[in-house]
C-alpha positions, 0 to 999 in steps of 0.5 A: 075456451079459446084461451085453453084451447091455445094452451093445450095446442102450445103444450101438445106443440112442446111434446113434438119439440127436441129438447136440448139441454145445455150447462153453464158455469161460471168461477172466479179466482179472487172473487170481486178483485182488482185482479180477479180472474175469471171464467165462463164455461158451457156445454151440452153432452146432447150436441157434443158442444163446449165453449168457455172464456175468461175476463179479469178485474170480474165476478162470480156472479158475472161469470155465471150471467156471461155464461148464461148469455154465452150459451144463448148467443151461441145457440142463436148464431149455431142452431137453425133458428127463425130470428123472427119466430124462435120456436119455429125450429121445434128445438126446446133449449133447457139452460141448466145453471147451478147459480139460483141467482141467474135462474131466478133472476130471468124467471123471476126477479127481472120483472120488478128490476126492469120496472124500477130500470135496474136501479140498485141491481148490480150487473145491469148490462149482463141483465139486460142483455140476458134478458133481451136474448131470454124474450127473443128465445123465450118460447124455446127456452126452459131455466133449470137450477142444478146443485153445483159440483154435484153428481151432474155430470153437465154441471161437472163438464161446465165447471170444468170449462168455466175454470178452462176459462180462468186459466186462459186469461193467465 
């Protein structure tokens, strides 16, 4: 009884949280490439927020996890939070990606690739950086998988910001 009553008073508690939805992106020209370039985007329409980067000599699919990791470590720096109690600041952060390989990476996957230490899972340092900002957040934050290039116009503004990103690095 006890175990349930924790559970009825944490889903009450999120009732009461404001929810704040972000999106992120990441694109890749010459994808995997000596000379690839690279960009991250993110943004959120419910705080007026957008941040993006690039990097050469990278990946898709680095691109999507830097966003990612971008969008939390911008939250964690820029929002009220109580680095010892990050749901103490009633704010739920949902983290929108079109990448299913990011989504179900951090809800999913990471389990098992951090009992076998990440051996054979390409990115690992992007991983467990996610992952250490993912279960420091863990109660303020929701993954969402959005359809790429869709009609979501989050997902259309990072898209956007992510390429901002690429031509930044020319």
């Amino acid at each position: 009884k006890v175990h349930a009553f924790m559970i009825e008073c944490q889903n009450t508690w999120r009732n009461y949280m404001k929810e704040i939805n972000f999106y992120c992106d990441g694109a890749c020209k010459g994808n995997g490439k000596e000379n690839s370039i690279g960009g991250w985007g993110s943004h959120s329409f419910d705080i007026d927020m957008s941040i993006y980067g690039g990097e050469i000599g990278t990946t898709n699919n680095r691109m999507e996890l830097l966003a990612a990791i971008r969008t939390l470590q911008w939250i964690l720096k820029n929002r009220s939070i109580d680095k010892k109690n990050p749901c103490a600041n009633n704010e739920l952060y949902k983290i929108h990606t079109d990448s299913n390989y990011v989504k179900e990476g951090i809800t999913k996957w990471i389990i098992k690739w951090k009992m076998k230490n990440y051996m054979g899972v390409k990115n690992p340092d992007l991983w467990q950086l996610l992952d250490k900002l993912n279960t420091h957040m863990s109660k303020s934050v929701q993954w969402h998988w959005v359809r790429g290039h869709d009609v979501s116009e989050g997902n259309i503004e990072a898209d956007r910001l992510a390429n901002l990103g690429c031509e930044s690095i020319k």
